[in-house]
N, C-alpha and C positions, 0 to 999 in steps of 0.2 A: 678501509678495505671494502670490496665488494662485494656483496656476499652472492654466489654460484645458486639459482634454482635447476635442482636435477628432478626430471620426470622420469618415474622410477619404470615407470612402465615399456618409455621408449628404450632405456634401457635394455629391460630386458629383451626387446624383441631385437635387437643390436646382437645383442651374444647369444639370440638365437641364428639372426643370420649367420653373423660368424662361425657360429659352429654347424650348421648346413652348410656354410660354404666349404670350411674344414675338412668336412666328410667326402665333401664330393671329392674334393681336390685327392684327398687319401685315397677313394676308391680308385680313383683314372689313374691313378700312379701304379696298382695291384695289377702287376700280371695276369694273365689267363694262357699261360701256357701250361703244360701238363705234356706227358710221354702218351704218344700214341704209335699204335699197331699196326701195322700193313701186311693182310696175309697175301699173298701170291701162290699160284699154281699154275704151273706149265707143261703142256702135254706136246708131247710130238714121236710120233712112230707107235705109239700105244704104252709110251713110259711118260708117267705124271710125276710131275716133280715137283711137292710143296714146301714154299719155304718163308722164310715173315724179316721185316724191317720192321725197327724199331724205332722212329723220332721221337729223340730225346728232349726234352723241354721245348715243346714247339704248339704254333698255335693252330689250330685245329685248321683252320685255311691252306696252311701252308700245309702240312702233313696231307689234307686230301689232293691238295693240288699235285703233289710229287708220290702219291700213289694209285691215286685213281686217274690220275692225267698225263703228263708225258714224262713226267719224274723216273716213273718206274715202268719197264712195262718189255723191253728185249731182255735177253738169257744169252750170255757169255758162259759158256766153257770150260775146259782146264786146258783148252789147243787155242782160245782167243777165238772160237769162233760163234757169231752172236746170230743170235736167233729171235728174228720180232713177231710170228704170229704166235698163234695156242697160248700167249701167256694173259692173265687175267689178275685183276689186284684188287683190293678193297681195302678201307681201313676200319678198324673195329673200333 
């Protein structure tokens, strides 16, 4: 038989890589999505109308994109009829 010389040291720093690489690989896998708020308020004729959307499990990109950008931003009605200025959105 032959006998195996193991260097304890390279070793260890073997399953440290590993386990660095482990971590990483676990964190890039972790979501970052989370519920965010989009308040809005709407004014037209001297009547203000506040009201908030909710994105549920979403990532922060996308929830500003669709509340402070063209996502949200006209006022429909209860006659269907939509209304694009006065309104203003933000997300908290």
């Amino acid at each position: 038989m032959q006998q195996i010389n193991i260097n304890s040291k390279k070793i260890k720093k073997m399953k440290k890589g590993l386990l660095f690489v482990g971590a990483l690989v676990a964190v890039t896998f972790v979501s970052c999505k989370k519920d965010y708020t989009c308040k809005c308020s709407y004014s037209s004729g001297g009547v203000t109308v506040d009201y908030t959307v909710i994105y549920k499990e979403s990532k922060k990109s996308a929830a500003y994109a669709a509340c402070e950008g063209k996502g949200i931003g006209s006022v429909t009605d209860e006659d269907g009829n939509t209304f694009d200025d006065g309104t203003s959105c933000s997300i908290q």
